[in-house]
C-alpha positions in Angstrom: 210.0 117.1 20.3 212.6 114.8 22.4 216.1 114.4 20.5 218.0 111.7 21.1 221.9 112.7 21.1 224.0 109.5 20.3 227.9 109.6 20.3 229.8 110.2 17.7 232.0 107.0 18.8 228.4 105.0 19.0 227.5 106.6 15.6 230.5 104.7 13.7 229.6 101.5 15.0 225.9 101.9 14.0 226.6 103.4 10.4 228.8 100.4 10.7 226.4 97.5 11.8 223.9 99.6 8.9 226.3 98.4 6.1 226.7 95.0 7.6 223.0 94.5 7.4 222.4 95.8 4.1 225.1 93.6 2.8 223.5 90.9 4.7 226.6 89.9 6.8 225.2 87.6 9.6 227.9 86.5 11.5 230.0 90.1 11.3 226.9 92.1 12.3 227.0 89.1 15.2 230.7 90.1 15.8 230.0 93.6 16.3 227.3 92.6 18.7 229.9 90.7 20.7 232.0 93.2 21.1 229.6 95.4 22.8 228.6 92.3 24.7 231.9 92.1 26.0 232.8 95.9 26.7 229.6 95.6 29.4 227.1 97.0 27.4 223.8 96.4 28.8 220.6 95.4 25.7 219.2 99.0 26.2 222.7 100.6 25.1 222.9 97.9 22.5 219.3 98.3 21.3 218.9 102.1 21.2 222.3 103.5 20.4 223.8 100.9 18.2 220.8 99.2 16.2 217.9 101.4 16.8 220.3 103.7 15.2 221.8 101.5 12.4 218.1 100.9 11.0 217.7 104.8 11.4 220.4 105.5 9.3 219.1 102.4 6.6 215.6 104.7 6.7 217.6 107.8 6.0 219.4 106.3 3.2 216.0 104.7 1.8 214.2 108.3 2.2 217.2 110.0 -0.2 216.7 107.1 -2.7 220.6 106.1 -1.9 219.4 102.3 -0.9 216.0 100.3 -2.5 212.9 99.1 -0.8 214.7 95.8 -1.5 218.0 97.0 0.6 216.1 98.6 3.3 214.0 94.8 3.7 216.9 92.9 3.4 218.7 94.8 6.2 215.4 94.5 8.3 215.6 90.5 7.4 219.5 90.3 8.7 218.3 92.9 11.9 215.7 90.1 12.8 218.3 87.6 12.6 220.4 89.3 14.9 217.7 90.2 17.2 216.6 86.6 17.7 220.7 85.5 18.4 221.0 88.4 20.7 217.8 87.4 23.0 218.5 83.1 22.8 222.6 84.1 24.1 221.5 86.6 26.8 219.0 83.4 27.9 221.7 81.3 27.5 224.4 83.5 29.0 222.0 84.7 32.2 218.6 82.5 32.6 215.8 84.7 34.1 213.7 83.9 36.6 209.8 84.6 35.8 207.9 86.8 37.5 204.8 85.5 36.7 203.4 88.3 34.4 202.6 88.3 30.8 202.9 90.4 28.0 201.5 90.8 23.9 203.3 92.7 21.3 201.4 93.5 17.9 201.9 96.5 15.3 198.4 97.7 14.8 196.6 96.8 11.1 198.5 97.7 8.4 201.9 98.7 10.5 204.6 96.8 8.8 207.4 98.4 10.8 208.2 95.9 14.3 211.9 96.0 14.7 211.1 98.5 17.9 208.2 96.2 18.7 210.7 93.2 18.7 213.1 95.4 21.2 210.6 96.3 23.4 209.2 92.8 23.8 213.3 91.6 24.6 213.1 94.1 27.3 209.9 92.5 29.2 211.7 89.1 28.7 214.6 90.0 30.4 212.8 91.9 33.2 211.3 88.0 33.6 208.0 88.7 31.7 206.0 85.3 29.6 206.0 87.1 26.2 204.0 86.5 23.1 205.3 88.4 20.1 202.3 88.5 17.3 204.8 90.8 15.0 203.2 93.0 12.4 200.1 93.8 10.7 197.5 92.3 13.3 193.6 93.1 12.8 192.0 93.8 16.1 189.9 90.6 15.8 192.0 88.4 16.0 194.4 90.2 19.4 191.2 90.7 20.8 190.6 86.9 20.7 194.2 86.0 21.7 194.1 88.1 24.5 191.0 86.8 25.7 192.2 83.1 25.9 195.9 84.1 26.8 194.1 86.7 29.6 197.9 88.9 29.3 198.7 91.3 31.9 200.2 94.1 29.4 199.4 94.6 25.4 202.0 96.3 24.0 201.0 98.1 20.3 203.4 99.9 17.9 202.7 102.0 14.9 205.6 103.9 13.0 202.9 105.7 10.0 200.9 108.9 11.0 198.1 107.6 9.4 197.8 104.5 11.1 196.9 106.2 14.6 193.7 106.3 13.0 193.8 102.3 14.2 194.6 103.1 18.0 191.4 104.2 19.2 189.8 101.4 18.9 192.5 98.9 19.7 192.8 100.8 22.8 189.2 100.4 23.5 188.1 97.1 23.4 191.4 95.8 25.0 191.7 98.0 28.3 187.7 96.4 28.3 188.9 92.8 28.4 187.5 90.8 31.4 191.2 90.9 32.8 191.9 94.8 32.0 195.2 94.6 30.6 197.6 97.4 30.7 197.7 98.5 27.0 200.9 100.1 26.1 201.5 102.2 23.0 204.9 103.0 21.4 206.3 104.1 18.0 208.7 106.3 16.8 206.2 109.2 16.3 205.7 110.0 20.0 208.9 111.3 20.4 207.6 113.9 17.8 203.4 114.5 18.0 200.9 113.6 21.4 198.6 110.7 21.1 196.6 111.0 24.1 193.6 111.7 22.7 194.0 108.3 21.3 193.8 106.5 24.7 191.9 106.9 28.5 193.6 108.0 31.6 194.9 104.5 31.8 196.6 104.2 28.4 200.4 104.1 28.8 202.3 106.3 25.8 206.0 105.3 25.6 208.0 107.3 23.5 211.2 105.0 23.0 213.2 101.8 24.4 214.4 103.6 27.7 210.7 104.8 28.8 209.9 101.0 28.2 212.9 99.7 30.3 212.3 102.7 32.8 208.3 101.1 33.4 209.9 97.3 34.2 212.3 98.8 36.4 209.3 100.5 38.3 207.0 97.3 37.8 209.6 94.9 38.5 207.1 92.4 40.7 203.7 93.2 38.6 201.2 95.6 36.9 197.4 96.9 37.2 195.7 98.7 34.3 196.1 102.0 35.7 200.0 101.4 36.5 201.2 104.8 34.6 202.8 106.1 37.1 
């Protein structure tokens, strides 16, 4: 199992930013952001060790019935927000050239959880990637569909419930079969703690958190093939 060790220094500010969301606190949750913005902090930082860890503490506090299912969505409601501000000022701050590749983000049916999704897919649009962010709960139908008209080079699916692996296989499937043969890249917070392999072929990308997904642009700055795992 791979632990990630955050900083007691980073920890303040993200059990800070986690009462600013549950409180619903737009603009200060946007201050906070700033500041990091402004110390240099680059989105990975900002995604994985300040907000990736906020909503971790929001679960934690959700799991030992200190916070409602009616917090824990309001804070995911005021993370969106933030989210959507971050990504529209780093545009706006620093326009990025395309590199003429596209990418689909989807949750797999029944997954409710996208927050990491919505990271991920922030990450392809600053590595210059033409995203299309379907969010959660998508039947395989209907991506299948999409994908064949949009013909993307990557589809990107998340799950965060053990159960709903039983979805992957056949995602997995019929999308690496598409006319185009996308790369189909699966992430969630589980992979850090079981294998899904078995899920997949030999082509299937697992990608166990925000830095494996920033570490795969880096490496496939000017493009991807199917098989690009390595």
């Amino acid at each position: 199992m791979q632990v990630k060790i955050v900083r007691w220094g980073d920890m303040e500010k993200a059990i800070e930013l986690a009462q600013l969301l549950l409180e619903s606190h737009q603009d200060a949750s946007w201050e906070l952001l700033e500041a990091e913005i402004t110390a240099s902090k680059d989105s990975l930082y900002i995604y994985e060790n300040i907000i990736t860890a906020a909503m971790r503490h929001i679960g934690h506090l959700w799991e030992t019935n200190k916070i409602t299912v009616a917090d824990e969505h309001l804070a995911t409601s005021t993370c969106d927000y933030l989210l959507a501000r971050y990504i529209w000022q780093k545009g706006k701050d620093q326009p990025i050239p395309s590199i003429g590749k596209k990418a689909m983000f989807l949750c797999v049916e029944n997954e409710q959880h996208y927050l990491g999704l919505k990271m991920a897919s922030q990450l392809f649009i600053e590595y210059g990637w033409e995203t299309k962010y379907h969010g959660p709960n998508l039947p395989l139908e209907y991506i299948k569909k999409a994908a064949e008209e949009w013909k993307p080079d990557a589809i990107c699916l998340s799950f965060s419930i053990l159960y709903h692996a039983e979805h992957l296989r056949p995602y997995i499937k019929e999308l690496e079969e598409l006319p185009n043969h996308p790369a189909v890249i699966v992430g969630g917070r589980l992979l850090s703690q079981y294998e899904f392999d078995r899920y997949g072929s030999e082509n299937t990308l697992f990608l166990k958190d925000l830095e494996d997904v920033n570490n795969w642009l880096d490496r496939h700055r000017h493009g991807v093939k199917s098989n690009a795992g390595s």
